[in-house]
N, C-alpha and C positions, 0 to 999 in steps of 0.2 A: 547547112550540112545535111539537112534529115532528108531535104528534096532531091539533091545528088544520090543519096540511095534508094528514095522512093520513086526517083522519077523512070530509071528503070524498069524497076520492075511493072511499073503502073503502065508502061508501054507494052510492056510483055503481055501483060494483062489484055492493053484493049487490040492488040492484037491477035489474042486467043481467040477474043468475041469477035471480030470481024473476018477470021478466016472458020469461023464455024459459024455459020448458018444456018446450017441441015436445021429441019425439024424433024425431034423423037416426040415420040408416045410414050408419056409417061401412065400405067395406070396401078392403081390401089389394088392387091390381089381379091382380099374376100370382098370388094364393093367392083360395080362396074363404074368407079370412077375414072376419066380417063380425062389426060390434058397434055395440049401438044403446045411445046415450049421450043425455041433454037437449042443446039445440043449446047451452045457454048453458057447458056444461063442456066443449063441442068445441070452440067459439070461446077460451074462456078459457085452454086446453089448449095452441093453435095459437099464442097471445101468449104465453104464459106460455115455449113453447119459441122463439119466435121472440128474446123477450128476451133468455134467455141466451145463443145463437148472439152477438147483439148485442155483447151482453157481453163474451162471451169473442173476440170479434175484433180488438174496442178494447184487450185486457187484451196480445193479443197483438204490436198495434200496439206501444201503449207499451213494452215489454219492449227493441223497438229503438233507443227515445228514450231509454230512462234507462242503458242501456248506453252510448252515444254521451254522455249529461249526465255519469255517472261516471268515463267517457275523460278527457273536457275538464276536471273537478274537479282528476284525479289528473295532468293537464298543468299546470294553475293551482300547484298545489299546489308541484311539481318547481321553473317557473318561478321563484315568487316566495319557495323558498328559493337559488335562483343569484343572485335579486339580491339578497338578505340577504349573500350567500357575497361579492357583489363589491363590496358598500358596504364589509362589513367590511375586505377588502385596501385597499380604497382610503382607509380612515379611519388605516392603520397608519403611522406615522414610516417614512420610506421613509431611511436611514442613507447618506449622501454623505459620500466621502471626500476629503477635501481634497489633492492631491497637490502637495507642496512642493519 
């Protein structure tokens, strides 16, 4: 199932890279770095790092949601042994003494 939707787009892909060719000049502004790549691995390159930024911001996000979910689990948890703790008192023959 995962191929029929990977296979797709994986065409789209190497088709991007085979109808771009050209070569750009990549260069570094304050250095005179410069490096000539096809456009289609500068662009792929640009997404490929933009993804994981992506990635890892939402990984980051979550980190504060499941921390906050396992707070409230281990409150849940505490809870609904107090109320076990008070059905049981409350289920127990409570012993009156008759004074004559």
């Amino acid at each position: 199932m995962r191929v029929l939707i990977a296979l797709p787009f994986l065409l789209l892909l190497v088709l991007f890279a085979l109808s771009n060719t050209q070569a750009v000049h990549l260069g570094l502004w304050p250095t005179d770095y410069r490096l000539e790549v096809p456009l289609s691995a500068a662009v792929l390159v640009a997404m490929a790092i933009a993804f994981v930024c992506g990635a890892l911001l939402m990984w980051i996000s979550e980190l504060a949601q499941r921390r906050r979910a396992r707070r409230a689990e281990q409150t849940v948890r505490m809870l609904e042994e107090q109320v076990e703790e008070l059905k049981a008192r409350q289920t127990r023959p409570v012993a009156i003494s008759q004074a004559a």
